[in-house]
MIDOSE-1310 file (N, C-alpha, C; in nm, 2 decimals, decimal comma, always signed):
residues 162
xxxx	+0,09/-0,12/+0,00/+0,00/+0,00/+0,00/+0,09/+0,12/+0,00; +0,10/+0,21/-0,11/+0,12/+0,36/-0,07/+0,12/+0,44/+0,02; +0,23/+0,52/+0,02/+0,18/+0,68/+0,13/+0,11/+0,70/+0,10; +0,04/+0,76/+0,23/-0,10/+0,84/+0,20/-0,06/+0,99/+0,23
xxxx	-0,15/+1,08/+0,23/-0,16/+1,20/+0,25/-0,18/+1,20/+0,40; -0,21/+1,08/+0,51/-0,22/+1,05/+0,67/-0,10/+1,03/+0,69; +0,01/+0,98/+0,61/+0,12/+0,85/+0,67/+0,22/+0,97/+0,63; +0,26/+1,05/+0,53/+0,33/+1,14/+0,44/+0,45/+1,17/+0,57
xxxx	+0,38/+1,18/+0,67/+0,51/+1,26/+0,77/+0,60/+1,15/+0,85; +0,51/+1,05/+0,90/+0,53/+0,88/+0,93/+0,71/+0,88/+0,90; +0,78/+0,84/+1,01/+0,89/+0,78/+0,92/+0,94/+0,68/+1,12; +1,08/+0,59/+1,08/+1,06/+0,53/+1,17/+1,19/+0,61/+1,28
xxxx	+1,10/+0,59/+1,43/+1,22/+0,69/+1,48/+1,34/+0,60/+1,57; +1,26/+0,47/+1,66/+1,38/+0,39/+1,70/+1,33/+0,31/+1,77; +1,47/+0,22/+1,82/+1,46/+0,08/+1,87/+1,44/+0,07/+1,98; +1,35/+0,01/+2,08/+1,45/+0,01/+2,21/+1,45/-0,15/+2,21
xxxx	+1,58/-0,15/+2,35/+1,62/-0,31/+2,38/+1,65/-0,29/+2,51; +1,63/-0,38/+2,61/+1,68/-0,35/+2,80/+1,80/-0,40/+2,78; +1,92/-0,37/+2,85/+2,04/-0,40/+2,91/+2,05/-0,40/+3,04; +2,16/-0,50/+3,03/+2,16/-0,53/+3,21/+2,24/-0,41/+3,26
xxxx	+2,32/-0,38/+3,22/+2,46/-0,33/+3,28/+2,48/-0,17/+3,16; +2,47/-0,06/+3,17/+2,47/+0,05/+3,10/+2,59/+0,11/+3,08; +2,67/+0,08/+3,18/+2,84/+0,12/+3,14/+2,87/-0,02/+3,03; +2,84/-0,09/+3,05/+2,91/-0,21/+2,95/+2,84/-0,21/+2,82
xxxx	+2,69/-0,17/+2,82/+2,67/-0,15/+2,68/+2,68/-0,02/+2,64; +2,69/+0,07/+2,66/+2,73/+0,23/+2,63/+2,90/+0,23/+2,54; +2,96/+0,15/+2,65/+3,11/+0,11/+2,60/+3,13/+0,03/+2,45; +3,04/-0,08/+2,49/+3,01/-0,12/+2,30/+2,95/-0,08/+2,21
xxxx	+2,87/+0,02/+2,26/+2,78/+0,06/+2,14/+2,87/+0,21/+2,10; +2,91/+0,30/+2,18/+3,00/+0,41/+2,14/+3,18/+0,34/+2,11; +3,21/+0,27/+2,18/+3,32/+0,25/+2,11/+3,37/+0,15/+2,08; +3,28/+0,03/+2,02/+3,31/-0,09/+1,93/+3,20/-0,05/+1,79
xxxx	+3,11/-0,02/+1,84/+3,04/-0,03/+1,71/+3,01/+0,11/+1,66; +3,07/+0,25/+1,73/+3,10/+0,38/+1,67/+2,99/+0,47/+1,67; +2,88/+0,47/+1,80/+2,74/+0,53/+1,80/+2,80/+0,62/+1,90; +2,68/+0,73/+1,86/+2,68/+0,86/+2,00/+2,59/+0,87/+2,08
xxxx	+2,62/+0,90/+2,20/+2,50/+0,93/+2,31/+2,42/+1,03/+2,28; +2,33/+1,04/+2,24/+2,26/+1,14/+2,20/+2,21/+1,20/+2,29; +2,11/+1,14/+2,41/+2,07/+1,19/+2,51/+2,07/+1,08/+2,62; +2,04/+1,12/+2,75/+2,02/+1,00/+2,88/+1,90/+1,07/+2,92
xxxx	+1,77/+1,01/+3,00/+1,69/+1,01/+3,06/+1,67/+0,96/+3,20; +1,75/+0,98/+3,34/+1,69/+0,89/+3,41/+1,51/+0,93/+3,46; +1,42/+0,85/+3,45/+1,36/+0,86/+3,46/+1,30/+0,78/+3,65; +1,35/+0,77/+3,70/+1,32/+0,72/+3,86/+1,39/+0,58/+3,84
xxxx	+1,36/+0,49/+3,84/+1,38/+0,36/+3,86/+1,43/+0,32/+3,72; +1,42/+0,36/+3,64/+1,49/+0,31/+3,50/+1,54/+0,41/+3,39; +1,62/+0,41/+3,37/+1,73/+0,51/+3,26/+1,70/+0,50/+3,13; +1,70/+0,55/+3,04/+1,67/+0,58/+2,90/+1,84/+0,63/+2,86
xxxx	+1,85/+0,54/+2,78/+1,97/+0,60/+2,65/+1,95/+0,60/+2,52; +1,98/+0,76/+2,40/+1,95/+0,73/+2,33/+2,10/+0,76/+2,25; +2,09/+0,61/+2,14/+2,25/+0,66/+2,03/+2,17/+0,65/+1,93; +2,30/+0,68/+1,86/+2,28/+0,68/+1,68/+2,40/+0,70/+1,62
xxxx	+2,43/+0,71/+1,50/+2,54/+0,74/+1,39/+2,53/+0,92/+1,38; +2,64/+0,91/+1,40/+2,64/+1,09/+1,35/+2,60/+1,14/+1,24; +2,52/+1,24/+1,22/+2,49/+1,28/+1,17/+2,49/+1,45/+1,14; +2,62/+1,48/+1,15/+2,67/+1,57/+1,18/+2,61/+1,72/+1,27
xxxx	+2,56/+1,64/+1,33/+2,47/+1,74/+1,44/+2,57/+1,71/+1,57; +2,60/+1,81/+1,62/+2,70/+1,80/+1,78/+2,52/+1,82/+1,85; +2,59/+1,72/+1,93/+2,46/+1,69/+2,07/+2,56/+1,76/+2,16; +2,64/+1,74/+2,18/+2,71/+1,80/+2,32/+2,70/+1,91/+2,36
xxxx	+2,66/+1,98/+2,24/+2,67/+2,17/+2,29/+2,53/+2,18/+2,27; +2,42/+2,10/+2,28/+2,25/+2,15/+2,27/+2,25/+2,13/+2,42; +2,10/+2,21/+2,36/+2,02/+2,20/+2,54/+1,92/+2,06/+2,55; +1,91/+2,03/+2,69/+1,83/+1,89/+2,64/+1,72/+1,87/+2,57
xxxx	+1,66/+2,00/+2,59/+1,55/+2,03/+2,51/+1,60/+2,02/+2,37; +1,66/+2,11/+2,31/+1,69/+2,07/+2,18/+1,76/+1,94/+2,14; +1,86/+1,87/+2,22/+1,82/+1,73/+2,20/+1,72/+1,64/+2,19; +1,61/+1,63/+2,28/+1,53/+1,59/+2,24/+1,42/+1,60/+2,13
xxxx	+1,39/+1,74/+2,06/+1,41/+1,76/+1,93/+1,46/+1,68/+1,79; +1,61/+1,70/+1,82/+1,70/+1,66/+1,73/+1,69/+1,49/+1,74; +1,66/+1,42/+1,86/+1,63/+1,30/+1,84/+1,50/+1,24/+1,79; +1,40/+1,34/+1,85/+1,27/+1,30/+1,79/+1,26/+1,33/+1,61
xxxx	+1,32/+1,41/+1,56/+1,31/+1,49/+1,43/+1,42/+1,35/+1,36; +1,47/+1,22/+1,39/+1,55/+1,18/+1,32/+1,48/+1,03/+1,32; +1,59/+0,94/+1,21/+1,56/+0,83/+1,20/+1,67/+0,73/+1,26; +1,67/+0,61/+1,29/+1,79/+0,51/+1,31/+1,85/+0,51/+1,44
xxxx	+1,74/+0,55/+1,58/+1,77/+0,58/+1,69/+1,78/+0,42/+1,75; +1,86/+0,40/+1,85/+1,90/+0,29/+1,92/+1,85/+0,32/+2,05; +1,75/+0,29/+2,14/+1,72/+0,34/+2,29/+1,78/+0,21/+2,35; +1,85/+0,23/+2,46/+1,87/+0,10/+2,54/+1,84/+0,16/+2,68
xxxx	+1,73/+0,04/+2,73/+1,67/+0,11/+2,88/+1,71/+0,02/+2,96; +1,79/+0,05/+3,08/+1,83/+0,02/+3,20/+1,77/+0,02/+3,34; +1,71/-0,09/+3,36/+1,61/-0,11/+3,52/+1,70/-0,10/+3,58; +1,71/+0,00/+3,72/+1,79/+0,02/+3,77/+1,83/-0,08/+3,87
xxxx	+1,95/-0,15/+3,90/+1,96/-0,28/+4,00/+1,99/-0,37/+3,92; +2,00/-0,40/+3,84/+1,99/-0,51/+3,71/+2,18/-0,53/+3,72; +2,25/-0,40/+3,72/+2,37/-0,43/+3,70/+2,46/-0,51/+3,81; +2,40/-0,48/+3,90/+2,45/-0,55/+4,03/+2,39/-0,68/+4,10
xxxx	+2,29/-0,74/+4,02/+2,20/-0,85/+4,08/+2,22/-0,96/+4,02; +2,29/-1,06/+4,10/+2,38/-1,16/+4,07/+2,26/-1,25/+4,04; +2,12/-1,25/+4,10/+2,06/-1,37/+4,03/+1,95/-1,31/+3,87; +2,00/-1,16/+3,86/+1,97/-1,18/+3,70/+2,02/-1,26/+3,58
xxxx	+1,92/-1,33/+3,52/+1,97/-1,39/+3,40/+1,97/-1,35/+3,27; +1,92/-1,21/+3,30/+1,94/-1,12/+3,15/+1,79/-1,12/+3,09; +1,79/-1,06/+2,99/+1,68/-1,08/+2,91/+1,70/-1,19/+2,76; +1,57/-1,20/+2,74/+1,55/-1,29/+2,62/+1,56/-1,20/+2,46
xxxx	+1,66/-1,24/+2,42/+1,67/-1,13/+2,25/+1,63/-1,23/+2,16; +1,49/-1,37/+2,18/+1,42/-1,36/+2,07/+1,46/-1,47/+2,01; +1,61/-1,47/+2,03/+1,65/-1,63/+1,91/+1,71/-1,73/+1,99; +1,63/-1,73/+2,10/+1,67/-1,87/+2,19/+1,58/-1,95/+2,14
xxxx	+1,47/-1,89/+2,11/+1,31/-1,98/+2,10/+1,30/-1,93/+1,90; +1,41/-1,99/+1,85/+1,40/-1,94/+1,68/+1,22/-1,92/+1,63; +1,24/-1,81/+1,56/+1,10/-1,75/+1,51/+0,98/-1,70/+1,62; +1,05/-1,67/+1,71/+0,92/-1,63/+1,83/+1,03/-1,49/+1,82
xxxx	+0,95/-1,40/+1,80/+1,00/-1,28/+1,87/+1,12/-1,19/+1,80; +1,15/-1,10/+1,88/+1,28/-1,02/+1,86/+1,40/-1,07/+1,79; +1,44/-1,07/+1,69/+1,54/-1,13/+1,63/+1,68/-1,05/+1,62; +1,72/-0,92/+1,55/+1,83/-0,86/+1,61/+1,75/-0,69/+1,52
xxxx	+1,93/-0,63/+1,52/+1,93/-0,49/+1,44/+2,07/-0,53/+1,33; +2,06/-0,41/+1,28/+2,11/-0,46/+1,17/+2,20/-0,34/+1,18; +2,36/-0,39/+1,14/+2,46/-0,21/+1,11/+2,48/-0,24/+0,96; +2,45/-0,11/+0,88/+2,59/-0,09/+0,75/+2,73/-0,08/+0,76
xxxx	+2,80/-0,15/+0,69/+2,92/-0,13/+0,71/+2,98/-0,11/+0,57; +3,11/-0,07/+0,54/+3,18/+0,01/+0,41/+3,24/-0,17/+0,37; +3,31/-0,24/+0,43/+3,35/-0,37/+0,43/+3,33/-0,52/+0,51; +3,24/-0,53/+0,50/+3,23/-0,64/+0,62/+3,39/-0,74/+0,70
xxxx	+3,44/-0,76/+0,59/+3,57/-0,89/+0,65/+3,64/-0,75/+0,69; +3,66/-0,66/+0,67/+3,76/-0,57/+0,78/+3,66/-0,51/+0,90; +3,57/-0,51/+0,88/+3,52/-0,50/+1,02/+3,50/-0,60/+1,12; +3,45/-0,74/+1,02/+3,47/-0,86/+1,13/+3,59/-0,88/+1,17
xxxx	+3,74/-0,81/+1,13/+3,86/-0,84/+1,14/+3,90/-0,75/+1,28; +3,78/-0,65/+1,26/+3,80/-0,52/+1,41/+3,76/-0,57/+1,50; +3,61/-0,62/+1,51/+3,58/-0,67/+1,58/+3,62/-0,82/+1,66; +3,67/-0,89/+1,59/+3,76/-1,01/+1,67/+3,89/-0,92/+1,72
xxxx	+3,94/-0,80/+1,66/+4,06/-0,81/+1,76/+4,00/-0,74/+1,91; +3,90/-0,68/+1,92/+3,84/-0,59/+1,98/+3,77/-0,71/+2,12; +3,74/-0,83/+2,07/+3,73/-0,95/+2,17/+3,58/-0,94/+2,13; +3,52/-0,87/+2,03/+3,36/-0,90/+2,01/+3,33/-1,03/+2,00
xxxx	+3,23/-1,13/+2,08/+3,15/-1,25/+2,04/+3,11/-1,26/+1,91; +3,08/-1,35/+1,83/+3,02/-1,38/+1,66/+2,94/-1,49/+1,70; +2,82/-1,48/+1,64/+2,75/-1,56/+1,64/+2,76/-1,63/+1,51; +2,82/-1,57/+1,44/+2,85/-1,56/+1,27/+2,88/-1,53/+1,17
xxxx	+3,01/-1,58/+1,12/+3,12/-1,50/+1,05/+3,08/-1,47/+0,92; +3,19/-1,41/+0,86/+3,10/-1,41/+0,71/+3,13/-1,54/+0,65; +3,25/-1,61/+0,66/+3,28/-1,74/+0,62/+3,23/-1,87/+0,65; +3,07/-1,83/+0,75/+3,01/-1,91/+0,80/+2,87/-1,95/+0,71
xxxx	+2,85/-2,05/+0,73/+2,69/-2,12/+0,62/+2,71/-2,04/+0,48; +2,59/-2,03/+0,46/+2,57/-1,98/+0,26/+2,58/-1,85/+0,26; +2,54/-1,77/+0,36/+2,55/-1,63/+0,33/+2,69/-1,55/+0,34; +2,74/-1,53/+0,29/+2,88/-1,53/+0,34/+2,92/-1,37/+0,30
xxxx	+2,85/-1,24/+0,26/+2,82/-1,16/+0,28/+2,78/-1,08/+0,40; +2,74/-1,16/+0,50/+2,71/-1,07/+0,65/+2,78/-1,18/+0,75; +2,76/-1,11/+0,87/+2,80/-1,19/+0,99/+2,71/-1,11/+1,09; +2,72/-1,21/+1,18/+2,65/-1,19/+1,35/+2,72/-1,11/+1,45
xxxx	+2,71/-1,02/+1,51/+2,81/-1,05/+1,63/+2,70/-1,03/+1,76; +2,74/-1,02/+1,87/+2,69/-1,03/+2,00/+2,71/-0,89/+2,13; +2,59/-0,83/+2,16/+2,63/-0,71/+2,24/+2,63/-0,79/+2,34; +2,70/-0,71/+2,47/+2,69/-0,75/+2,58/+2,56/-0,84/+2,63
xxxx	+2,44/-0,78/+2,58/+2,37/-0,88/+2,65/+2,30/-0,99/+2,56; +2,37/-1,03/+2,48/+2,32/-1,12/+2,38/+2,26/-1,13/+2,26; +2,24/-0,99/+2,22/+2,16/-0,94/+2,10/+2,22/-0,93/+2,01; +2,15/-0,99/+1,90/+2,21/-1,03/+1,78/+2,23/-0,90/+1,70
xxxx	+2,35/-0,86/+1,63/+2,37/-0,71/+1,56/+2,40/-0,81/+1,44; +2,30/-0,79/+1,28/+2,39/-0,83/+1,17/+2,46/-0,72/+1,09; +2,58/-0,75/+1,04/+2,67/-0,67/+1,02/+2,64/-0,70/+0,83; +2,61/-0,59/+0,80/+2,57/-0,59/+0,64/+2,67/-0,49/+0,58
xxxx	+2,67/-0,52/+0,40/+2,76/-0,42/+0,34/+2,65/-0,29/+0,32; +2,75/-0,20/+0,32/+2,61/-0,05/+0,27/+2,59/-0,04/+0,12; +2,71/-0,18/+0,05/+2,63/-0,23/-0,09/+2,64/-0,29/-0,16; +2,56/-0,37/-0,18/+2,51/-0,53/-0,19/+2,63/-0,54/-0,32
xx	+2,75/-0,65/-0,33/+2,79/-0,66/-0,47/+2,76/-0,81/-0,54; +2,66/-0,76/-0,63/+2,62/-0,85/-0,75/+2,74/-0,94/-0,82
């Protein structure tokens, strides 16, 4: 079905996923996989983070207000929300990201990348988990890798070669 003249402004604005631990996925998401903090929310008992890819907008020098703006006005936002206690509670077992139980649910997100085998080459030296290389089964154009709390990131080219 078509845009409508209803949907025309519609576009998609972002993901969220829970994390256990907020220093440890903030750390992979800003500096293994190259996203910015856009904004933090603590909201009482649970934190809001939002990243994304730069887009040549400096967040650092807005006001939160105009950050949140600048986040709502965009596409390709990553939210990861943090129950607070989660990081320190030895009998959490994490959350479910969907492909324990294949085809029920949440399956992953997806990055572009300029080369996939040099970035799978960053991320093994970097100590990232792979759930799946590119050298792995038929598809040998993407790979898997694993955030801190188990969630599948597929690692795609930003273009497809025929």
């Amino acid at each position: 079905m078509p845009r409508t003249a209803e949907t025309a402004s519609f576009q998609f604005n972002h993901t969220m996923i829970r994390v256990k631990d907020p220093k440890v996925s903030l750390k992979f998401y800003t500096g293994i996989i190259g996203m910015d903090l856009l904004s933090e929310k603590n909201m009482g008992d649970f934190t809001l983070y939002f990243l994304a890819f730069d887009q040549g907008q400096n967040y650092k020098d807005m006001s939160a207000e105009d950050k949140d703006k600048a986040r709502f006005a965009r596409e390709g936002v990553l939210e990861l929300t943090h129950n607070h206690g989660t990081e320190s509670d030895a009998s959490f077992a994490g959350y479910a990201s969907g492909n324990s139980d294949p085809g029920k649910g949440f399956g992953h997100i997806a990055i572009a990348v300029d080369d996939v085998e040099e970035s799978c080459a960053r991320f093994e030296q970097l100590g990232v988990q792979f759930k799946k290389r590119p050298q792995d089964g038929k598809m040998r154009h993407i790979a898997f890798i694993l955030d801190p709390d188990g969630y599948w990131i597929e690692i795609v080219p930003n273009a497809m070669k025929l």
